[in-house]
Structure formats: C-alpha cells, structure tokens
DRENDO-1510 file (C-alpha; in Angstrom, 1 decimal, always signed):
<recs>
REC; n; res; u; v; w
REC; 1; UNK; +0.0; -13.8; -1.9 .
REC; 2; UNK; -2.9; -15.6; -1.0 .
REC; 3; UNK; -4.1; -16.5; -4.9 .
REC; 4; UNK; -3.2; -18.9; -7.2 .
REC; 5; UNK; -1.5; -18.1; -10.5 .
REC; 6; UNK; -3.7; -16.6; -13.1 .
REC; 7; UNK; -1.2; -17.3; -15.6 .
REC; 8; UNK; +2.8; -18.2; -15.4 .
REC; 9; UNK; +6.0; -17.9; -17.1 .
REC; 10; UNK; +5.2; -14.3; -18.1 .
REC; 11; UNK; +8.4; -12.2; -19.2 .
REC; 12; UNK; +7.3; -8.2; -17.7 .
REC; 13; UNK; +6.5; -7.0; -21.1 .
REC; 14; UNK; +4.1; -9.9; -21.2 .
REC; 15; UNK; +2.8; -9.4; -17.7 .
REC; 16; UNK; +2.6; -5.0; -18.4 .
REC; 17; UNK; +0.2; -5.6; -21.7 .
REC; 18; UNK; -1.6; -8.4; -20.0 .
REC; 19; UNK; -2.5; -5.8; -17.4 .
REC; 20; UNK; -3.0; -2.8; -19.2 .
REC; 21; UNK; -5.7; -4.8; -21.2 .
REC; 22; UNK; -7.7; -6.2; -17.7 .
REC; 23; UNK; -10.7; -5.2; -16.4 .
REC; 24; UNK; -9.1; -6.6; -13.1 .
REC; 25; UNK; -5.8; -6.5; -11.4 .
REC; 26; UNK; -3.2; -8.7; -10.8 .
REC; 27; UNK; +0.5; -8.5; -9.3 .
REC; 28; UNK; +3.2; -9.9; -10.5 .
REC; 29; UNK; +5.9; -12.1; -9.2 .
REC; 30; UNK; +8.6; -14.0; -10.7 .
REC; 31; UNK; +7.0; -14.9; -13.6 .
REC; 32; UNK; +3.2; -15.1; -12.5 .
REC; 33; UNK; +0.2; -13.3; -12.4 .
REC; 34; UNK; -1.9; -13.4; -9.7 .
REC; 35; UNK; -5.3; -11.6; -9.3 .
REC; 36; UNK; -6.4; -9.5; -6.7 .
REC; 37; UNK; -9.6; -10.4; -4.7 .
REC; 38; UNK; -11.9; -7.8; -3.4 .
REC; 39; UNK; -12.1; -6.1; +0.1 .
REC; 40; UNK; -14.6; -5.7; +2.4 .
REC; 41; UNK; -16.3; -2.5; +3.5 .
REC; 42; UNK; -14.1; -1.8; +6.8 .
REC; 43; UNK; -11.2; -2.0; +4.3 .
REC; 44; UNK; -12.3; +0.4; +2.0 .
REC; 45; UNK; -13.6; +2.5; +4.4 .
REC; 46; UNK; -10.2; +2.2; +6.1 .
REC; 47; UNK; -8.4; +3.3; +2.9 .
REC; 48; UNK; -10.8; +6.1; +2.3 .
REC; 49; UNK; -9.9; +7.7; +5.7 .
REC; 50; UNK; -6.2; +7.4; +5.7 .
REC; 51; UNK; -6.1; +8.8; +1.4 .
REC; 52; UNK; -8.2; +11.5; +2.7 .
REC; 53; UNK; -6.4; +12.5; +5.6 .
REC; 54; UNK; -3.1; +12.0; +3.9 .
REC; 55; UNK; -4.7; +14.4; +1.0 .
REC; 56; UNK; -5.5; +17.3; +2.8 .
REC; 57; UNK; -2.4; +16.7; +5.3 .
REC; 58; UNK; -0.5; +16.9; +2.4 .
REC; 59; UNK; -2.1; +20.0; +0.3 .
REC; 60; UNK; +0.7; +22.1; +1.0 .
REC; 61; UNK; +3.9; +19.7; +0.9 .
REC; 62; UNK; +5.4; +18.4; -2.7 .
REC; 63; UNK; +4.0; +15.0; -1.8 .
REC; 64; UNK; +0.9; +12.9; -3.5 .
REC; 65; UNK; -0.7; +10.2; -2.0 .
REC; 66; UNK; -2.4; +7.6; -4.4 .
REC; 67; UNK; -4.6; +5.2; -4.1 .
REC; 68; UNK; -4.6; +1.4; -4.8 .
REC; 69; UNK; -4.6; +1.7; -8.6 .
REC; 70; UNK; -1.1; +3.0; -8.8 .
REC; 71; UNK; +0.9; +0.3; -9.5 .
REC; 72; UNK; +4.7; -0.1; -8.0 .
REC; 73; UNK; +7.5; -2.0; -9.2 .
REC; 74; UNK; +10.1; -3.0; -7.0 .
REC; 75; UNK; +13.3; -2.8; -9.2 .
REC; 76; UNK; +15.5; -5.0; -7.3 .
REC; 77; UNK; +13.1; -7.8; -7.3 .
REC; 78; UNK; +11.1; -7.1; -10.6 .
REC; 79; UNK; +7.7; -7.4; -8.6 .
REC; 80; UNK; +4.6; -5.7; -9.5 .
REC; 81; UNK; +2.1; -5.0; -6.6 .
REC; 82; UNK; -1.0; -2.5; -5.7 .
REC; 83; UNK; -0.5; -1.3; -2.7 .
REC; 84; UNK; -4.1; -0.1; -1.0 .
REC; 85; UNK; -2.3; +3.8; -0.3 .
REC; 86; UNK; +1.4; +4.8; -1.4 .
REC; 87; UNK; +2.6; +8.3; -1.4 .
REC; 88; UNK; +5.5; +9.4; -3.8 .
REC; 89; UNK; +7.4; +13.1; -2.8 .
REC; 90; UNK; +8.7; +15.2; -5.4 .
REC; 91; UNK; +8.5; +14.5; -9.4 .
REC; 92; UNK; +7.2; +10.7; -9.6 .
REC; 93; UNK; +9.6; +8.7; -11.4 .
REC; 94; UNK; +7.9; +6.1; -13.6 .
REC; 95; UNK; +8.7; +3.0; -15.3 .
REC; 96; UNK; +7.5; +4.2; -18.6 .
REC; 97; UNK; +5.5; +7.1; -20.7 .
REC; 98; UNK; +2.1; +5.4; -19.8 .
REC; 99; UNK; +2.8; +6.6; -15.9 .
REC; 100; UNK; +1.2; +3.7; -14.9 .
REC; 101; UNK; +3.7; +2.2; -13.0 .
REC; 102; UNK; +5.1; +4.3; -10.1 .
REC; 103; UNK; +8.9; +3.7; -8.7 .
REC; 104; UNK; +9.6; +6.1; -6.0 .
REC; 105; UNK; +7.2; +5.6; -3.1 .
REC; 106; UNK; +8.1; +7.1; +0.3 .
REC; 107; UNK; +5.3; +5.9; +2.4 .
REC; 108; UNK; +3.0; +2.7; +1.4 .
REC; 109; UNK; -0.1; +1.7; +3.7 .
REC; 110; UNK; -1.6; -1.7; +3.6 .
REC; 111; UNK; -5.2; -2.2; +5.2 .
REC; 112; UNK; -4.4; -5.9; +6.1 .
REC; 113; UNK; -7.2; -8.7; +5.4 .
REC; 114; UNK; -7.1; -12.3; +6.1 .
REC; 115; UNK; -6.0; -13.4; +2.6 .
REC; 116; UNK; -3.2; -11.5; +2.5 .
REC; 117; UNK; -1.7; -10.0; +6.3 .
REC; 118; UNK; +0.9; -12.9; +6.0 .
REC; 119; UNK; +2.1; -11.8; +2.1 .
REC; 120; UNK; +2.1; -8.0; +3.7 .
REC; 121; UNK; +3.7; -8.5; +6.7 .
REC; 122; UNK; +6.7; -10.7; +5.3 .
REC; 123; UNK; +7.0; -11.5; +1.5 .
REC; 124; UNK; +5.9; -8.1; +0.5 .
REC; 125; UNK; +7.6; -6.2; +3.0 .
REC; 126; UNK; +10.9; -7.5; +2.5 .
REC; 127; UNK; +10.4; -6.4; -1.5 .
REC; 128; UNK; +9.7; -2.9; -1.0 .
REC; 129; UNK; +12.4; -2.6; +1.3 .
REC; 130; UNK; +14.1; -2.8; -1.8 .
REC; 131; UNK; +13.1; +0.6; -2.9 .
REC; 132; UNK; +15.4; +3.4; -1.7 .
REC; 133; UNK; +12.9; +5.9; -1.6 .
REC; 134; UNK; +10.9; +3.6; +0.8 .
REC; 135; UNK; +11.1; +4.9; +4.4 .
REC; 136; UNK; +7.6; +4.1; +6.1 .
REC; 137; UNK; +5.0; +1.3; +6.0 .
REC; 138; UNK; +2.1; +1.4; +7.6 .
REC; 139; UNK; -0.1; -1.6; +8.8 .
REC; 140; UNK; -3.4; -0.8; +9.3 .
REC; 141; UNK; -6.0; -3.7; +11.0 .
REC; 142; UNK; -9.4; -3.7; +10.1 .
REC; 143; UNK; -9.9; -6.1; +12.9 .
REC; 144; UNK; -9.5; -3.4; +15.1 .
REC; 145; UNK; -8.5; +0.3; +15.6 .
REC; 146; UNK; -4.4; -0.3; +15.4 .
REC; 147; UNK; -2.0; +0.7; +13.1 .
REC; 148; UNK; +1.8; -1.2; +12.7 .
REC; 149; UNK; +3.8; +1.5; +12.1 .
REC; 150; UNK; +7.5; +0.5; +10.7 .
REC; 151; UNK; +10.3; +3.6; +10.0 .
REC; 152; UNK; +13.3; +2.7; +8.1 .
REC; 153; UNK; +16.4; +4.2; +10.3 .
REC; 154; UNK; +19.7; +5.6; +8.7 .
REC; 155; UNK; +21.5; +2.3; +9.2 .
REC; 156; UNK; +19.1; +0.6; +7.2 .
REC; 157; UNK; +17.4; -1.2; +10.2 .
REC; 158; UNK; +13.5; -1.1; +10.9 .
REC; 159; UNK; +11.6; +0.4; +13.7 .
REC; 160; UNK; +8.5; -0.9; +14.6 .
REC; 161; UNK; +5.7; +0.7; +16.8 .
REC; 162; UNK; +2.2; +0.4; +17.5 .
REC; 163; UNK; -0.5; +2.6; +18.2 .
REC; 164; UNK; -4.0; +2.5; +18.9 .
REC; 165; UNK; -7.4; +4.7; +19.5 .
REC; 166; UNK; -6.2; +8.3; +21.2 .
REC; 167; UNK; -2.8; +8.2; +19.3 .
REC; 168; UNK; -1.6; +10.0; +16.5 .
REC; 169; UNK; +1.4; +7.9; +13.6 .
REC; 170; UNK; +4.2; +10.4; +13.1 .
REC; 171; UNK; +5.1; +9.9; +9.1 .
REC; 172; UNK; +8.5; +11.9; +9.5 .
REC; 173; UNK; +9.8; +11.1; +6.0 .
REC; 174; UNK; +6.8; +13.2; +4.4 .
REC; 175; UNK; +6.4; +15.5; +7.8 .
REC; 176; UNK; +2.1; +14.1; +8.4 .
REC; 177; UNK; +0.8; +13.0; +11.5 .
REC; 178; UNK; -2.3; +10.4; +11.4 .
REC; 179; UNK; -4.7; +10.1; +13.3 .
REC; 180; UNK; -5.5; +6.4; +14.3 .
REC; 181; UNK; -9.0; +7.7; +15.5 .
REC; 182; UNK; -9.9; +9.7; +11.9 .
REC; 183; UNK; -8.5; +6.6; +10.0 .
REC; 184; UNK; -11.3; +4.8; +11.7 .
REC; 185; UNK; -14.0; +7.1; +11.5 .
REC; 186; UNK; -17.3; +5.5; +10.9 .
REC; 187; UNK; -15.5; +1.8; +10.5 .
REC; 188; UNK; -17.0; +0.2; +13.6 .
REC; 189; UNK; -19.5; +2.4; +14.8 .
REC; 190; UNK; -22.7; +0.3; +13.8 .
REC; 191; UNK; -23.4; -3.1; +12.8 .
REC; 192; UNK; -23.5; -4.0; +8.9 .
REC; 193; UNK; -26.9; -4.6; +8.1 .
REC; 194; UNK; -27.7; -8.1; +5.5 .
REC; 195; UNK; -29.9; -8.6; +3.6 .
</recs>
C-alpha cells in the first residue's frame, strides 16, 4: 500500500464510522487503516480525461463511471479501497443505505504513481479479482502515454495488452473505446512552471 497504518485492529464497522467521520481517506485492509496520499497534477489530469471520456462514451449505455470517492469493497477479502475511476453497469449494488460503498464494479482504472504501482499492480489487483462483476482494469502511467490494459476471459484467466499514443483500449464488457491520446490531452504538453 505504500503507507503505514493510521490505526490497526479495526473490526469494519469500526473502520466504516472511522471513515465516514474523516476529512481524509483511507483504505482498509485486514484490520488497518491506511491513509491515502495526494497525487500529482499529471495524475489528476489523467483521471479527469479518462472520467470524462468514459462519461460522455457512456451517456447512452446503463453504465456510470465514478470517480475516486466511491469507495469499493471487495467481499471476498473484506478490503476497502478508492479506486482513482471505477464504473458500475446496471442498478449499483451497495454495501448499505448510505450508498457509500459500491460492490459491483465492471471496469476500475488506476493512474499509477510511485507510491503505490507495486500495491496496484499485484496486491490490489489480485483483490478485485475477487469481484465477479470485475471484468477490466486498466493501468494508466503517468510517466508516459501507455495504458496496461487487463480483460478477464471466460475461463477466468487474464489478458494483458498494452497500448500507446495512436491507439484506442477496447472496454468490451461496458461496449467504450478509449482513446490513449484524449486520456492524455494536455498531460505532457508543457513544462510545469515552480514557483
């Protein structure tokens, strides 16, 4: 995860009114709390680009796509996380009345950073695998203009496949094509001034 415990030995009614009373956010993983740190501007900018294209791709379909404060639980493994762009099709099923915690996701995104690409690529990954609904994850670098794109196949197996500038991420499961180029509109075009 990248962060060290906030608190531990949480139960997840403990961990669910702990959070709902933060100013901040934190996942949750066997029993701890751990808070999430900031991204930069390419990784919001990033996120911004794929919700929006995702949005308007999805205007007409009985899909949503929601940003990083939608929280998930994986019910297999009793994790909480925030993923930086999920999308849920059909009626979102929920943990609870508060709606605050999402259990169906389809597709989840994840604008990697260097604090956490190792918990996203492995850890995290193998959770929401977990979750039948799940059938696409998306890696997107902010490194670079490449996106990790990972299908789930109908004997359970992965398929990885990478593109880059010029190519276009086929999201079969909600029918949405993305373009690598339009998810990085604007994120490298000109040095960040300091100051």
């Amino acid at each position: 995860m990248g962060q060290a415990a906030v608190q531990s030995q949480l139960s997840p009614a403990e961990y669910l009114a702990f959070e709902r009373n933060s100013e901040m956010r934190h996942e949750y993983a066997d029993g701890e709390i751990f808070a999430m740190s900031g991204g930069t501007h390419e990784h919001s900018l990033i996120a911004a680009n794929i919700i929006g294209e995702l949005r308007l791709a999805l205007e007409a379909r009985p899909c949503r796509v929601l940003t990083s404060d939608m929280r998930i639980k994986v019910h297999a493994t009793g994790r909480y996380v925030y993923p930086d762009v999920s999308v849920v099709c059909g009626s979102p099923v929920f943990e609870d009345a508060t709606r605050d915690t999402l259990l169906n996701p389809v597709v989840i995104i994840e604008v990697l950073s260097d604090s956490s690409e190792a918990y996203d690529r492995g850890d995290k990954f193998a959770h929401y695998r977990s979750i039948e609904s799940f059938k696409e994850y998306v890696l997107a670098s902010q490194k670079e203009a490449r996106m990790e794109h990972f299908r789930r196949l109908p004997d359970g197996s992965w398929l990885l496949r990478i593109y880059e500038r010029g190519e276009v991420v086929k999201l079969d499961a909600i029918g949405v094509e993305l373009s690598v180029d339009r998810a990085y509109l604007k994120v490298f075009d000109q040095p960040a001034a300091e100051g």
